[in-house]
C-alpha positions in Angstrom: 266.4 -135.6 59.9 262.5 -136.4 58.4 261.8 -133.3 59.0 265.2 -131.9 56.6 263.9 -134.7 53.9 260.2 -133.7 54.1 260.7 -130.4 54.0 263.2 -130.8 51.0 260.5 -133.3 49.4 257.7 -130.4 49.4 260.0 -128.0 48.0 261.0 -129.9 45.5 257.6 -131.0 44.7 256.7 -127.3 44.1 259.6 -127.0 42.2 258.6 -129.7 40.1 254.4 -128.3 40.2 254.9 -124.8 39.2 256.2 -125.4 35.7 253.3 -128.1 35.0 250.9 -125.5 36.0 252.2 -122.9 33.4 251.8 -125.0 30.5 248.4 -126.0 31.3 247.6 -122.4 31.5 249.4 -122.0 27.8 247.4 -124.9 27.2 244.0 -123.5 27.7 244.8 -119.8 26.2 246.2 -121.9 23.1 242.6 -123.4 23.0 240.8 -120.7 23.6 241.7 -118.8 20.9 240.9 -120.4 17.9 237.7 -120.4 20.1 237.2 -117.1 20.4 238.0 -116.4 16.8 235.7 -119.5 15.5 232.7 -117.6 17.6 234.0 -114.2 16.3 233.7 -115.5 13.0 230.9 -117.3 13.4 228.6 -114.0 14.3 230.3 -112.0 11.6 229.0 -114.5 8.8 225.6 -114.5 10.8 226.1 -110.5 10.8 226.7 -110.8 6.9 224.0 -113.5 5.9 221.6 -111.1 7.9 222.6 -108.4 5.6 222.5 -110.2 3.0 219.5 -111.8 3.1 218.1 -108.0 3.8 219.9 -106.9 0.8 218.6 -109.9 -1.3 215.1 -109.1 -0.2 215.4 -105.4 -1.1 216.8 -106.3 -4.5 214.1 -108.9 -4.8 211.5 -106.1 -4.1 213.1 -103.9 -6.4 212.9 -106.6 -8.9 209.3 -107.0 -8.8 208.5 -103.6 -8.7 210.7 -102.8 -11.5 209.1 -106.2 -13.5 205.2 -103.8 -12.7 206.4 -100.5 -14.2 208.0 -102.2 -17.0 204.6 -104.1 -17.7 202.5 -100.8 -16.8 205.4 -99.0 -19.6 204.5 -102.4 -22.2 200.9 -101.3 -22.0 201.3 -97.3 -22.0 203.5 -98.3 -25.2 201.0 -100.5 -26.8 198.2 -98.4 -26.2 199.9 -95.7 -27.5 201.1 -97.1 -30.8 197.4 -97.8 -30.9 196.1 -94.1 -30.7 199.5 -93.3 -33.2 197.5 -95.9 -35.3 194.1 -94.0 -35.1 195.2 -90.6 -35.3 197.3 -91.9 -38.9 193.7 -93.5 -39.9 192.3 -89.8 -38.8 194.9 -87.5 -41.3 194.2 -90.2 -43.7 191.0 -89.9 -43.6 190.8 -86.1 -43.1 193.4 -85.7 -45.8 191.3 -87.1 -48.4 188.4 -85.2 -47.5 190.2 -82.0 -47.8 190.9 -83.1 -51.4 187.7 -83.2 -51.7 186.7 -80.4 -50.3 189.2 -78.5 -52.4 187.2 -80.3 -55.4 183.8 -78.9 -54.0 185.1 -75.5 -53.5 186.8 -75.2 -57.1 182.9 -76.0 -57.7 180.8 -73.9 -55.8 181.4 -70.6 -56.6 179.9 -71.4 -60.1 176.9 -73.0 -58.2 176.7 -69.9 -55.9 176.0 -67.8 -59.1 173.4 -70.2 -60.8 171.7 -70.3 -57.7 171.4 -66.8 -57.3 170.5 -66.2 -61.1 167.6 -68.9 -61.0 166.5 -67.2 -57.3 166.3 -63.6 -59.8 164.5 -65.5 -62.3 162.1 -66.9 -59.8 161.4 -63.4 -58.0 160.5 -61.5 -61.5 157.8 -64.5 -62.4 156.0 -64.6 -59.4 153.5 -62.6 -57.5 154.4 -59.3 -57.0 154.4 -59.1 -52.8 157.4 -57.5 -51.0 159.1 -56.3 -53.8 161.4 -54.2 -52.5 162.6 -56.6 -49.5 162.7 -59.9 -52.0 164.8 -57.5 -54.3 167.3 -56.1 -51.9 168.1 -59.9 -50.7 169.1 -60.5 -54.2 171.6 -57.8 -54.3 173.0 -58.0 -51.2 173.7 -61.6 -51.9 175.1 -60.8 -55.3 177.7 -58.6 -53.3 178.1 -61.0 -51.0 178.9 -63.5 -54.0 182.2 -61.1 -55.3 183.7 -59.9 -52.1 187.1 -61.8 -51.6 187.1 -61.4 -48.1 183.8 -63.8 -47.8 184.4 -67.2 -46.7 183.0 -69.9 -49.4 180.8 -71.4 -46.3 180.0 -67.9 -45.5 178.5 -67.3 -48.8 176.7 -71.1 -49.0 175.2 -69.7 -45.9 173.6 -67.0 -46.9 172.3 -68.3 -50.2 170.7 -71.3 -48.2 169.2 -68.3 -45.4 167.4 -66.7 -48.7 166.4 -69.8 -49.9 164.9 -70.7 -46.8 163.1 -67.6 -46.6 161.0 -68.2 -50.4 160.6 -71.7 -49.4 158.7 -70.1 -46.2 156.4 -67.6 -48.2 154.9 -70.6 -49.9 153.8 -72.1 -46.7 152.4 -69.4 -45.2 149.6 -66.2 -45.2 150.5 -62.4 -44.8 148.9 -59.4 -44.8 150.9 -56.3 -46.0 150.3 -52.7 -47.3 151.8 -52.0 -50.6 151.3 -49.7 -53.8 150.3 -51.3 -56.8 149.0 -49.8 -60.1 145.7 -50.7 -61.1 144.4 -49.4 -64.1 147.5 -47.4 -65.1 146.9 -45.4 -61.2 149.1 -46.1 -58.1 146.9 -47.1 -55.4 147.9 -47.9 -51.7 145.9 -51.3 -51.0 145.5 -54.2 -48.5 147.5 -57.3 -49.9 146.4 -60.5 -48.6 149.1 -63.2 -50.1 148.1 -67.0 -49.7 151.4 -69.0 -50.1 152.8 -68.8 -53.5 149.2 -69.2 -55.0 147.4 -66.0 -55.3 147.7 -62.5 -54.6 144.5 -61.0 -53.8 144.2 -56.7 -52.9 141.7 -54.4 -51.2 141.0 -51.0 -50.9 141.8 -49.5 -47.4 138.1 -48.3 -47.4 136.9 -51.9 -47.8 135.4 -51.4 -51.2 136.6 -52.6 -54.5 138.6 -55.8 -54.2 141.0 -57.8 -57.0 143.5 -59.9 -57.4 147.3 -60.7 -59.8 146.6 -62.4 -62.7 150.5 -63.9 -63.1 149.1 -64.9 -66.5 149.1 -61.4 -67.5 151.3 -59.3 -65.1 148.5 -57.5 -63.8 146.1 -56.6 -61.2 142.2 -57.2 -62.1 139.5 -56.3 -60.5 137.3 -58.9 -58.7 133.7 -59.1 -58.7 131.6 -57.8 -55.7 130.8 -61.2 -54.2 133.9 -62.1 -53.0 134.9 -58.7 -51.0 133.8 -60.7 -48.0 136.0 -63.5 -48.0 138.9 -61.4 -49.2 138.1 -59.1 -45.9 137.7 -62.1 -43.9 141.3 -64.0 -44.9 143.1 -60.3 -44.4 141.6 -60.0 -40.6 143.0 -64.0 -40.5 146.1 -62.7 -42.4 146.7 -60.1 -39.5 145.1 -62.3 -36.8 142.3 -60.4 -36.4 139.6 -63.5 -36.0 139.9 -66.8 -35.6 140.8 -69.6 -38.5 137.9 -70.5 -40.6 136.9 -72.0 -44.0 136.7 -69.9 -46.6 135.9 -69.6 -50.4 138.3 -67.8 -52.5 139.0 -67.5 -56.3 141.8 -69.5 -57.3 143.1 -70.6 -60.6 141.6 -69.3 -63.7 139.1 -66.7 -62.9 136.6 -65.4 -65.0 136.3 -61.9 -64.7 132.9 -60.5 -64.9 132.2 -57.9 -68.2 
């Protein structure tokens, strides 16, 4: 009979266990859940401030770097509105002096052509050396002067090369062979030319000796006496002997009856 109730007590005490145990298990999966999701969520918002914080330091970089090239743009700008500045300054400047230069130039072909009339002027009065070379200069610079297809600086350039060249002969010594008329007879003589100042000849048998009176527009004979110096600055003329001191008639000279 204990045996009936015992065994009857058991059974029914596992029929009374079992269901208990089901709930507790519905119990825990009930808990666990909202678990399981709280972690889940939890490492997605870590996931997403991780990104985030990646994204905000890209943008941050981006930032800066944009906040350099718009500085290194402010002073490309500024110093460019400065050269824009200069290069204005520049035209202005270079504006006015091609007015000006349009001024000069309605002015220099008259001065081109006094120049040149004052160099004729200056050939026929002086001494009489080089005729021929002094005298095509001239008139290949008056051409020079009327041909349209010659620059203005082109022709300024010229005049100031022939210019040049007188200016030389009065600073130096030459020695040339030339025909002159002395005494109403052409005679091929040794011209010794010192500077501007005096004119002196020789015969090319080293005899008779004169020099250009300018006074007069004439070659005179010189006395004896100074053949040697006249020979002597024609073999310095043509570097024949050294440079020395020597005595020549210069100025009024007083020719000898």
């Amino acid at each position: 009979m204990h045996r009936i109730v015992s065994l009857i007590v058991i059974l029914t005490f596992a029929t009374v266990a079992v269901p208990g145990l089901g709930e507790a298990q519905s119990v825990e999966k009930t808990v666990e859940q909202p678990v399981q999701q709280a972690v889940k969520i939890r490492q997605q918002t870590r996931q997403k401030e991780t990104a985030w914080q990646e994204e905000r330091s890209r943008l941050l970089d981006e930032v800066a770097h944009l906040q350099k090239e718009n500085e290194a743009l402010a002073e490309a700008n500024t110093r460019l509105l400065d050269e824009n500045n200069a290069a204005a300054a520049r035209i202005a400047e270079k504006t006015t002096e091609l007015t000006h230069m349009e001024q000069i130039g309605a002015q220099i072909d008259p001065f081109l052509d006094e120049v040149l009339t004052r160099m004729r002027r200056l050939i026929a009065a002086d001494l009489p050396f080089l005729p021929d070379e002094r005298q095509r200069r001239v008139d290949s610079l008056e051409r020079l002067l009327i041909d349209p297809e010659v620059s203005q600086s082109e022709r300024l350039r010229k005049l100031m090369e022939a210019l040049m060249v007188e200016l030389e002969y009065g600073q130096t010594i030459e020695v040339t062979r030339q025909t002159i008329d002395i005494a109403g007879e052409a005679t091929l003589v040794n011209l010794f030319r010192l500077g501007r100042l005096a004119l002196f000849y020789q015969h090319l048998d080293g005899g008779d000796c004169g020099f250009y009176n300018i006074a007069e527009g004439t070659w005179q004979p010189l006395p004896r006496r100074y053949q040697g110096a006249i020979l002597a600055a024609m073999e310095m003329g043509a570097k024949q002997r050294p440079v020395d001191i020597l005595t020549l008639p210069i100025g009024r000279i007083e020719i000898e009856k």
